[in-house]
C-alpha angles and dihedrals in degrees: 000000000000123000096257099046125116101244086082093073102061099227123192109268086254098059093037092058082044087058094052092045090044090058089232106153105169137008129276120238090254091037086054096050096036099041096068089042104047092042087059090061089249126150107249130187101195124186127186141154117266112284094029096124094247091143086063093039092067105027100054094060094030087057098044096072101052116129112217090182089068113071083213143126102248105160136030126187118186127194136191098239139036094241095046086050093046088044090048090049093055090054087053090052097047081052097042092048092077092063112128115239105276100023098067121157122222131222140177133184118216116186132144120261088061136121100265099193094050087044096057090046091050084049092068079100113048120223128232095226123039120187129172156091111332085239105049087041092053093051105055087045084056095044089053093245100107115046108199095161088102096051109101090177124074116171110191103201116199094004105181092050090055084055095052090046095054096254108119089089095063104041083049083059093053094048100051080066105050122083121303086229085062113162103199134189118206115189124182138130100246132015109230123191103250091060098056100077087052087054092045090055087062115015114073105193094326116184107260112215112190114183111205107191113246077227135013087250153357127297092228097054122089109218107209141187124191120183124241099193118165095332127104101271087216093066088040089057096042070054098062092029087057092058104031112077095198124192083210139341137191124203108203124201133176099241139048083225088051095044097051084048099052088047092051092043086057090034089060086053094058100258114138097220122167120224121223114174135121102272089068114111119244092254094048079046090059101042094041084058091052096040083050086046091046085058083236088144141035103208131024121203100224141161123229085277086090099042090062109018103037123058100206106181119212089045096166093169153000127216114190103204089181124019109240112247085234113067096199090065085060086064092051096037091061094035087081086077128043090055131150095006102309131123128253152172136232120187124200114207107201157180133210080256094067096054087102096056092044090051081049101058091042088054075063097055098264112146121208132193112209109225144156145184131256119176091338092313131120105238112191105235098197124222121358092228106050105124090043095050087046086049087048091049097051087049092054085050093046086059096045087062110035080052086053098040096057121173104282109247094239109041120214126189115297096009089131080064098043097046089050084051093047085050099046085052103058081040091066082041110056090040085055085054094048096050091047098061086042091055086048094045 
């Protein structure tokens, strides 16, 4: 048994035969620090980076605790959108399965879009795990249907999502009506002010685990810019569509307007591309996820709402076709691809006015290649920087030899015009030098 493996945690038989199904042979980072914390019955705020195994980190020792004996509601998770919260409740499910005869734990999903009245009828038996959108969630709890007064576990996943997306009020609702000795597991990838009174209401001293990546990004994840210069960035994307094969892409852009127009824009090309983004209705969501799960496309147009709120599996690359203005979001955009050991690409699409965030994300250790496309082959462009190292080069020359050609002591007529000359010319020469050693090189 090594010292990271799961054994050490003394997990109930069920979720140590889900482990073993699940392939899971040691901890992640952010399982190995939440796992002793949370089984102690601690409050916990975790933040980690997408991928990290946080879903696991939370539902393996909340489960854990769950009493079957009791026909009582004992842990609620609540997510910011309807996919996060079915794809949480899977998971739930895989691990539940394992469950010996008798001893069986229940579990219910709750998420808008659903039918209400058949949800309240099917609620005359409460369910040990909840798990759902804060608002549907909240409203069953206000109609009497839900009874969340005897959980004494909330997990918040993607917390400040749910803040963003105008959520907070309602998960505050739920919570004033679950137990005073609440343990409760906040999860998000940054902490924003706004959030923190929220936290203080009902956190008293959590532990606070916070995962910095040992890198930006995974090893097995290329990281890729391709200029867009002065072309139309539509037909330099149909470019890098055209060589790429993808399992699966996804083309992120900032906007849902941006989104829909660069989809119709493929769409009118003849590529058969699928739309995720906030402005589909709950019933185009739901079908957009099966049709993705169904491998009818190979790229979806999305915002960042899918890089945070939605888990699609098969991810092979991720073309940025705009950089987010927030840099954190390009971390969580290519952190799609790259999972569970396998390889990916993510492809940066960008402008001369995205130098500075670029610079910006390699400041963070990201390391980019600079390549383009020339009938339907990759060309290695070299360093990004070329022309203005080469700038920066001719200015250092320029100062070598305006320090050696110095003002003679005693000016004659016209010395202002022989010493630029005299410059200009061991300018030319040391270039030709330059340029020589480089050629030998």
């Amino acid at each position: 048994m090594t010292k990271k493996a799961f054994e050490q945690f003394y997990f109930a038989p069920f979720i140590e035969k889900a482990v073993e199904e699940m392939g899971f042979k040691e901890p992640t980072e952010i399982q190995e620090e939440i796992f002793p914390v949370a089984l102690k019955g601690d409050s916990v705020i975790g933040q980690s980076q997408t991928g990290s195994g946080k879903t696991h980190a939370y539902l393996f020792p909340t489960l854990q605790v769950i009493d079957p004996s009791k026909e009582e509601v004992q842990l609620v998770i609540v997510a910011p959108t309807r996919e996060l919260g079915r794809q949480i409740f899977q998971e739930v499910e895989k691990i539940t399965a394992h469950c010996e005869e008798g001893q069986k734990i229940t579990a219910r999903c709750f998420v808008g879009g659903t039918d209400k009245k058949r949800t309240i009828e099917k609620l005359k038996k409460q369910p040990h795990v909840v798990v759902g959108t804060p608002s549907r969630i909240a409203d069953l709890v206000q109609v009497g249907a839900l009874f969340v007064h005897t959980a004494h576990q909330l997990v918040i996943d993607e917390a400040d999502l749910m803040l963003d997306m105008g959520f907070i009020h309602d998960v505050d609702k739920v919570a004033a009506k679950m137990n005073k000795n609440l343990q409760m597991l906040v999860f998000s990838a940054t902490i924003p002010q706004k959030l923190k009174p929220f936290l203080k209401k009902y956190m008293e001293n959590p532990k606070h685990i916070h995962i910095n990546p040992r890198q930006v990004s995974v090893l097995t994840l290329e990281h890729r810019l391709v200029p867009a210069k002065q072309r139309n960035k539509v037909d330099v994307l149909l470019n890098v569509m055209d060589v790429l094969q993808p399992y699966l892409a996804i083309i992120f852009t900032n906007t849902k307007k941006k989104a829909d127009e660069v989809a119709y824009a493929l769409a009118e090309k003849g590529k058969k591309v699928g739309r995720l983004h906030g402005d589909l209705t709950p019933r185009e969501r739901k079908k957009m996820m099966t049709q993705i799960q169904d491998l009818q496309f190979e790229y979806i147009v999305a915002t960042d709402l899918a890089a945070r709120g939605i888990d699609i599996e098969g991810v092979s690359h991720v073309i940025n076709y705009e950089l987010p203005s927030d840099l954190d979001f390009y971390v969580h955009r290519v952190g799609r691809t790259a999972r569970a050991g396998y390889s990916g690409l993510a492809i940066t699409l960008y402008n001369v006015e995205d130098d500075y965030s670029i610079s910006q994300l390699e400041s963070r250790g990201i390391t980019f290649t600079y390549m383009d496309l020339r009938n339907g082959q990759w060309i290695d462009l070299g360093e990004r920087h070329k022309r203005k190292n080469r700038q920066k080069s001719e200015t250092e020359i320029e100062k070598t030899a305006k320090r050696l050609i110095k003002k003679p002591k005693k000016v004659k007529p016209g010395y202002k015009k022989k010493m630029k000359q005299d410059i200009e010319h061991f300018k030319r020469k040391e270039q030709r030098r330059s340029n020589t050693k480089g050629k030998k090189k």
